[in-house]
VOPAFI-817458 format. One record per residue: x, y, z of N, C-alpha, C in turn; residue in one letter. Coordinates in steps of 0.2 Angstrom, whole numbers, plus 5000, padded with zeros to 4 digits. Each point is the difference from the previous one (the first is absolute). Last residue first. Layout:
<pts>
XYZXYZXYZA
...
</pts>
This chain:
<pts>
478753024536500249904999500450004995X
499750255011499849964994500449914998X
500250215018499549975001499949944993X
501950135003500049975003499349985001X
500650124983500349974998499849935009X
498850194999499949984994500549935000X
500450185012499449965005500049934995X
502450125004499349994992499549965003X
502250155016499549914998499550054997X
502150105009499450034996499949934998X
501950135015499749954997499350004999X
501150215001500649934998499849934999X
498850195009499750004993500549964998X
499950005026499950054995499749964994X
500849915022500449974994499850064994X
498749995021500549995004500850014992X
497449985000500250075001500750005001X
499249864980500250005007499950095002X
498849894978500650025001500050005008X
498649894977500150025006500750034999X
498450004981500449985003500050015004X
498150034987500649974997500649985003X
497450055010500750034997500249944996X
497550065012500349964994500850055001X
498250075015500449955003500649984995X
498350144994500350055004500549955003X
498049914989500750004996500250065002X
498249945012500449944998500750014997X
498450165001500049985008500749944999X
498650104982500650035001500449985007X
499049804987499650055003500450065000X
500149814979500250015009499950075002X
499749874977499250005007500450025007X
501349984980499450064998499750025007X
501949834998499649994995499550054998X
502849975011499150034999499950014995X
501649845015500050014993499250085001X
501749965021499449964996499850014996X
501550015021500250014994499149984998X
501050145022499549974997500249974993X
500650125024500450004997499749964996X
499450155022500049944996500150014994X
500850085024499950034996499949954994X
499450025029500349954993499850054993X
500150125025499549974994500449974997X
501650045017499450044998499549954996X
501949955020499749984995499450054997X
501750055021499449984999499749994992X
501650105013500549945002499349944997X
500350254996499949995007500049935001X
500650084982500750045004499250005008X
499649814980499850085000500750025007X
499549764981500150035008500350095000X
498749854978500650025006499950055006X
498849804981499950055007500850025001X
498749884977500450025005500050035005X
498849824984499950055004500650015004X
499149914974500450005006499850055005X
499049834978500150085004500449975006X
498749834987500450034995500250085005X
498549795006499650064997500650054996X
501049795011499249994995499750054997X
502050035012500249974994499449994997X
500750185020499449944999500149994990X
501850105021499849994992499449965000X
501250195018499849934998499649994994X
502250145013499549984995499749955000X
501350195014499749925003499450004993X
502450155013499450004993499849945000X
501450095020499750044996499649984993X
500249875026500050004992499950074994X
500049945028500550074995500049974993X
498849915019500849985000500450044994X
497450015002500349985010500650035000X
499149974977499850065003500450025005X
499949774995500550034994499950065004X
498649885008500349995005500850014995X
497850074994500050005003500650005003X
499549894982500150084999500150035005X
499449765000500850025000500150074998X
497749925006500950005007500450034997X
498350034983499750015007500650015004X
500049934977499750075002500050035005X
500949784999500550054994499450065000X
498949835012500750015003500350044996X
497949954987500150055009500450005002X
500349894980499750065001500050035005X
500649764994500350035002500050105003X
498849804986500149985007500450045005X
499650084977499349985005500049995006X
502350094987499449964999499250025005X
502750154993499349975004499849964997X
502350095001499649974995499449985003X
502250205010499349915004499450004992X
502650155007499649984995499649945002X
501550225011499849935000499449974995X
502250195012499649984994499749934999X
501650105017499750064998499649994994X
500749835022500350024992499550044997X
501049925026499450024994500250014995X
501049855020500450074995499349974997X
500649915021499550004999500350074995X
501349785012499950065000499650054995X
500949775008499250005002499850094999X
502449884991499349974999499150045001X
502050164998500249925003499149985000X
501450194981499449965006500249985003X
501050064981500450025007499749995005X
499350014978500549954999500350005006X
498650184997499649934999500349955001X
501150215001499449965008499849944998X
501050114981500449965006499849995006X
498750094980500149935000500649985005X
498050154997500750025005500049924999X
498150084991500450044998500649985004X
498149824992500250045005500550024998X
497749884991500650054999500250055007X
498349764990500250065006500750024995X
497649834993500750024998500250065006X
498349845004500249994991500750034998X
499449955027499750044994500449974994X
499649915024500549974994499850044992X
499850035031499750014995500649984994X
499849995029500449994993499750004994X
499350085028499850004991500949994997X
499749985025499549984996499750024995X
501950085011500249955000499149964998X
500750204986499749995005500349925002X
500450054979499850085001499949995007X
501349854982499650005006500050065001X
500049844978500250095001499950005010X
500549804977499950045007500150055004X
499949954974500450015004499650025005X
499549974977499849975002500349995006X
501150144985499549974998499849955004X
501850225000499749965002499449974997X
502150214998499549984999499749915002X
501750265005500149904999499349995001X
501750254999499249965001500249954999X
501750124998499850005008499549984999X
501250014978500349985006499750005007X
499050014975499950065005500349955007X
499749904976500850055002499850045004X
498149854996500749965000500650054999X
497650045001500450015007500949984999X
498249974981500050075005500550025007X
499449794990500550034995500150085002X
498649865014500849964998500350064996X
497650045000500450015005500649995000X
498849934984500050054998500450035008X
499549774997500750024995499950075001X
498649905013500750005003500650054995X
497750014996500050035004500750005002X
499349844987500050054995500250045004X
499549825011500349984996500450064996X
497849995012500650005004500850014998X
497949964987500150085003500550015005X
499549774993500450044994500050085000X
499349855016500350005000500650044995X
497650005006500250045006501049984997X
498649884989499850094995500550015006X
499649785005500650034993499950074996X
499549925028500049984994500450024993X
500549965026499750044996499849984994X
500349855023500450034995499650064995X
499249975027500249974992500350024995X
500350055027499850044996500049944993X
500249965027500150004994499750014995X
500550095027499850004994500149984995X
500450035026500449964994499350004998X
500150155022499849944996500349984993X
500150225014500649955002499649934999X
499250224988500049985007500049935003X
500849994978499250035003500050005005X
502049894984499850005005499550075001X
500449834980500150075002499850005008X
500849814975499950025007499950085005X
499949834974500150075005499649995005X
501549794990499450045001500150065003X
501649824994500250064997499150044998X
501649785014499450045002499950074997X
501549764997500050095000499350015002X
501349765006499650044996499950075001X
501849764996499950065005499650044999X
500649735001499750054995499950075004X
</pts>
């Protein structure tokens, strides 16, 4: 009997990390994110998109983000094994367990390696946070990106954050996610 080992695994400064399976919110935002991405990219020839794909950035960080986009699909198909190609777009579904590493290193070490846009979704509180990378090679302020029904009681501080849609810096006004559609069980 032959057995799979189809746990997340992430290399962190060159220790083997296993990540637990996700849950069924972080799923079904995964899920939705695929089909709106997929469809998006599926007649732009140079781009190729990825789900859960080991990514190595360094001989100690392989990271297994949610989703990557890389524009030069024939480097990519042209790698050799241990060859290290960033992908200009990367999407990390947070949890609890996972927060500080998806805030902290892996922003960091996307920053390091040229990731131009780096979203992170926190699925519990419903908002995204995207950073892109600036023409000095440096991530600015996350620009927050918020669904939330409003009930009266929200502060102006608060609803300065509320949108309806996200958009890329990298991708413009072409593609556009419904916060609404995406955050709703």
């Amino acid at each position: 009997m032959n057995y799979v080992d189809e746990r997340k695994y992430e290399l962190i400064g060159g220790v083997l990390i296993m990540s637990p399976s996700p849950n069924m919110f972080h799923m079904d935002i995964s899920f939705k994110l695929a089909n709106i991405l997929g469809n998006f990219f599926a007649n732009k020839d140079s781009y190729k998109i990825f789900f859960e794909l080991d990514v190595k950035f360094s001989t100690e960080y392989t990271f297994r983000p949610d989703m990557v986009v890389f524009n030069d699909r024939d480097k990519l198909f042209n790698a050799r094994d241990n060859e290290i190609i960033v992908p200009e777009f990367v999407v990390e579904i947070i949890s609890l367990s996972t927060r500080n590493i998806d805030m902290g290193l892996k922003k960091d070490i996307y920053e390091k390696t040229g990731v131009k846009e780096y979203w992170v979704v926190h699925h519990t509180d419903k908002f995204i946070d995207a950073f892109v990378l600036g023409e000095n090679g440096k991530y600015g302020e996350a620009t927050t990106y918020a669904y939330f029904p409003v009930t009266g009681v929200e502060t102006p501080e608060l609803l300065k954050f509320r949108k309806d849609f996200i958009t890329t810096s990298l991708y413009g006004d072409d593609l556009q996610i419904n916060l609404k559609k995406l955050f709703t069980f």
